[in-house]
C-alpha positions as CSV (number, residue, x, y, z in Angstrom):
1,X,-5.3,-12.7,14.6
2,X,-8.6,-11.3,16.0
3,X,-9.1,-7.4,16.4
4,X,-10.9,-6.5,19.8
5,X,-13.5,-4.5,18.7
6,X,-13.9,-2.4,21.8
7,X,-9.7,-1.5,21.8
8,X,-10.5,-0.5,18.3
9,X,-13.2,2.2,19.3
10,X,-11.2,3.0,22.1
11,X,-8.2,4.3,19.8
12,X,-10.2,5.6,17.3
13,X,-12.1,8.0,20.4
14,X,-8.9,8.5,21.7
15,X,-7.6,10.2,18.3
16,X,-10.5,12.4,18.1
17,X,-10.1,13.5,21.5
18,X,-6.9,14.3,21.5
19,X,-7.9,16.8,18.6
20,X,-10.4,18.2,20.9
21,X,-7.8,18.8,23.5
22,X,-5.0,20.5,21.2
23,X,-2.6,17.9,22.3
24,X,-0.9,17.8,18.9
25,X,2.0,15.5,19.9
26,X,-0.3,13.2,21.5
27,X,-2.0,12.9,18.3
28,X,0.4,12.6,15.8
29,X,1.7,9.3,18.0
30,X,-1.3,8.0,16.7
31,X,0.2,8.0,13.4
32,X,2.4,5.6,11.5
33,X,5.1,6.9,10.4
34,X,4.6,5.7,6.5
35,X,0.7,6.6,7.0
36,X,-1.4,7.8,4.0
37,X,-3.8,11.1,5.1
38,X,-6.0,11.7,2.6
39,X,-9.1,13.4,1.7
40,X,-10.6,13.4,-2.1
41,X,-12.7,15.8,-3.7
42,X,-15.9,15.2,-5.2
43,X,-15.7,15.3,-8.9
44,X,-18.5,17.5,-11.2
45,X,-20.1,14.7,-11.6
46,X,-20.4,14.1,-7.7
47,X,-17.9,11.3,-8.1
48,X,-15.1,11.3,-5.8
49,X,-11.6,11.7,-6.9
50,X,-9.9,8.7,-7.2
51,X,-6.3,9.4,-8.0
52,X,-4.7,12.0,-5.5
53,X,-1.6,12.5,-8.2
54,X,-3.5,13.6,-11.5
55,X,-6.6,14.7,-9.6
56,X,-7.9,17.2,-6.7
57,X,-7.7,16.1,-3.4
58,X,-8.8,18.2,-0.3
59,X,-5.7,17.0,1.9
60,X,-3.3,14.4,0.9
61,X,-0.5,13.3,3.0
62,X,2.1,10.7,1.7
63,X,3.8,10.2,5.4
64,X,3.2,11.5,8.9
65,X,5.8,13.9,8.3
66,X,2.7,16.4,6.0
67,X,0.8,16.2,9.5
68,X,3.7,16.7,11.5
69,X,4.4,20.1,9.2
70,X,0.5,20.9,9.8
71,X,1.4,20.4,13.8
72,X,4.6,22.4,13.8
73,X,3.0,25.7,11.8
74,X,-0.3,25.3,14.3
75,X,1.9,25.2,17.5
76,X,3.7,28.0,16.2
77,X,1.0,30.5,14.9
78,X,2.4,30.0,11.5
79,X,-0.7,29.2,10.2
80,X,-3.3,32.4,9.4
81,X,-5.9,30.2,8.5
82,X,-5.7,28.4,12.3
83,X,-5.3,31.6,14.8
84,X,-7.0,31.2,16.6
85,X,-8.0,27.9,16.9
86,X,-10.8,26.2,16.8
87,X,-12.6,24.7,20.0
88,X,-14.0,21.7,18.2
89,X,-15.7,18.5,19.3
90,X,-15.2,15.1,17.2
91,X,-18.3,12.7,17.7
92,X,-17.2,9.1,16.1
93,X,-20.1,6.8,15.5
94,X,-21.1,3.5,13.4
95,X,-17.6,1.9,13.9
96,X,-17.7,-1.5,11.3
97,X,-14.8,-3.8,10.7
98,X,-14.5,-4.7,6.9
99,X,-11.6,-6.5,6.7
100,X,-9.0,-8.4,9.0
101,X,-5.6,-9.8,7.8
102,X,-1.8,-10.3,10.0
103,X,-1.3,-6.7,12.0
104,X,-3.8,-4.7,10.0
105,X,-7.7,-3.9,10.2
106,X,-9.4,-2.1,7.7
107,X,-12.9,-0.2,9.5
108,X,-15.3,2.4,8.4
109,X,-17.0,4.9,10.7
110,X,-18.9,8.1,10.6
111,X,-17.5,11.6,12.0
112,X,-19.6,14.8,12.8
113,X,-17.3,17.5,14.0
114,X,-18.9,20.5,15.3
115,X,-16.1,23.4,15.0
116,X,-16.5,27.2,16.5
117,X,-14.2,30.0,15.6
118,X,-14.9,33.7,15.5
119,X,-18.4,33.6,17.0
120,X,-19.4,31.5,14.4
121,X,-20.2,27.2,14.5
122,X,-19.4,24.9,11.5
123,X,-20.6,21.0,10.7
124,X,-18.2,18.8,9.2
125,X,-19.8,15.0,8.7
126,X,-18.6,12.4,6.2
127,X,-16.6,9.0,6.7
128,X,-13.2,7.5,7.3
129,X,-12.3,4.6,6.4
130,X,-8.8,3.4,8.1
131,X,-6.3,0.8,8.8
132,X,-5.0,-0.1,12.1
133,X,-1.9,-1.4,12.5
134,X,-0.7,-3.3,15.9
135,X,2.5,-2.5,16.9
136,X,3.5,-3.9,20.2
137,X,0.3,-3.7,22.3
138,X,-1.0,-0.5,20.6
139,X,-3.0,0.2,17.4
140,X,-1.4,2.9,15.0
141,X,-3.0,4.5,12.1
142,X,-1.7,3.3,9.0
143,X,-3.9,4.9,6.5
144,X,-7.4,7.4,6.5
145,X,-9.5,8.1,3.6
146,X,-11.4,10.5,4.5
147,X,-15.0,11.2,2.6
148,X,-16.2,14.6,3.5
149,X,-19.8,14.5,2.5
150,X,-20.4,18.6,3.2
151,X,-17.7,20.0,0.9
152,X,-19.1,22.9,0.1
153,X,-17.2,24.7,2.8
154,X,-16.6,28.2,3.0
155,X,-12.8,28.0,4.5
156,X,-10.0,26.3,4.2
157,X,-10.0,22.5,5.7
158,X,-7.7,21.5,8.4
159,X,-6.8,18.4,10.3
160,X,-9.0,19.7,13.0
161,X,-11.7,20.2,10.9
162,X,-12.1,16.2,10.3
């Protein structure tokens, strides 16, 4: 099975809009249900973490169900660290296909996300790397590794952020 390179951009714009736009349900859709979220640390010797059960990781999400708990306290202005909200903007770039086998694709991009919040503008950049699954005529997330290259933040990270 060949990937169409343009639907894969296309759903990969589509999730970082919908961050954009707040439309959290929208988003999580994008998800598979047994995805892996995750985002390692770098290490002290500016390694990253490689192991997100005996090491640090940013974020780590076994299932959707970790981003569906982000959604639900963000919706609900149960999270301090996200009132208000961001207005963000998620610029995807450099989309590459490394690997192609059955339902899946494995690609690498590039993210900058500009973020504004109290008066004040914050650059997130780094890279994802992700696999697509096809279910029916759609392409879910299946996993994202994300590799924040600016880590040396001075708040706490959110799903918006990246």
């Amino acid at each position: 099975m060949s990937f169409d390179y343009p639907k894969i951009c296309a759903t990969l714009y589509r999730e970082a809009r919908l961050l954009d736009d707040r439309q959290w349900d929208d988003w999580l859709a994008c998800y598979a249900e047994d995805v892996t979220y995750w985002m390692p640390a770098w290490d002290d010797d500016d390694q990253l973490t490689d192991d997100h059960e005996s090491q640090i990781s940013l974020m780590y999400y076994p299932d959707r169900g970790g981003l569906e708990d982000r959604v639900f306290r963000i919706k609900t202005e149960r999270s301090s660290a996200s009132m208000p909200e961001p207005r963000t903007s998620h610029n995807v770039t450099n989309v590459e296909v490394l690997a192609e086998r059955d339902n899946e694709v494995d690609v690498r991009y590039n993210f900058d996300t500009l973020s504004h919040r109290y008066r004040i503008n914050d650059h997130f950049f780094g890279t994802m790397f992700v696999t697509l699954r096809k279910v029916d005529d759609a392409l879910v997330i299946a996993s994202k590794k994300i590799v924040l290259k600016n880590d040396y933040i001075r708040q706490v990270l959110d799903i918006y952020h990246v």
